[in-house]
C-alpha positions as CSV (number, residue, x, y, z in Angstrom):
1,X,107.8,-127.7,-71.6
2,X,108.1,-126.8,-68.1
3,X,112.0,-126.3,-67.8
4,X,115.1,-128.0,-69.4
5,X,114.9,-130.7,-66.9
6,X,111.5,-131.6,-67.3
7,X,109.3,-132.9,-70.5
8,X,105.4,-132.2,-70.6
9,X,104.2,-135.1,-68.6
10,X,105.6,-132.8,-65.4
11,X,101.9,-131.3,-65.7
12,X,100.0,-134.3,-65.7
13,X,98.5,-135.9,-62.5
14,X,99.6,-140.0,-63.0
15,X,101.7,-141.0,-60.8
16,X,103.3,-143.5,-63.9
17,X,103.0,-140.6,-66.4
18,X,104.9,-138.2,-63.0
19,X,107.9,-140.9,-62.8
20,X,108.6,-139.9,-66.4
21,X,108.4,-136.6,-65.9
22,X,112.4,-136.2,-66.2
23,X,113.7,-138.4,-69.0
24,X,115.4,-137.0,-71.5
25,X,112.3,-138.1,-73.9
26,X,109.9,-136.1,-75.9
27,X,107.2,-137.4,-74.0
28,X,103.4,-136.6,-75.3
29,X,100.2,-138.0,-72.9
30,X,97.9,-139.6,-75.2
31,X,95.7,-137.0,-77.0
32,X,95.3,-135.4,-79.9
33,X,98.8,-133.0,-79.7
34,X,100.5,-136.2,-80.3
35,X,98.8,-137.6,-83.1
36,X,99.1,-134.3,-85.0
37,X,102.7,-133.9,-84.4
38,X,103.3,-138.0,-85.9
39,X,101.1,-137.4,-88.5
40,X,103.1,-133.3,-89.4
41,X,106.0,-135.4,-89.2
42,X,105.3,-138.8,-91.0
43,X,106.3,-140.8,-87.9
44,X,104.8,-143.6,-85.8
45,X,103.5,-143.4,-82.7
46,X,105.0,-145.0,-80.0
47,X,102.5,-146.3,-77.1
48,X,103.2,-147.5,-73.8
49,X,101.0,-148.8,-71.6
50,X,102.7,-149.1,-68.8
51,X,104.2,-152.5,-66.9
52,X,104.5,-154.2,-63.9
């Protein structure tokens, strides 16, 4: 991560993926980093796709 204020969508270039950029979440953009980390930890993977 970036800084303590900021999870790793901060580097991303989404606007939707940008807003998140802040929350207090372990945030992952979709790729493989994420599925390896679920799968190290025996954990689902939680998707959003966004909303309107």
């Amino acid at each position: 991560m970036t800084d303590n204020k900021s999870n790793r969508l901060i580097t991303e270039k989404s606007p939707y993926l940008l807003q998140h950029a802040h929350n207090p979440v372990d945030w992952f953009p979709w790729g493989q980093e994420a599925f390896q980390k679920a799968a190290r930890e025996s954990k689902p993977v939680f998707l959003s796709i966004g909303y309107s």
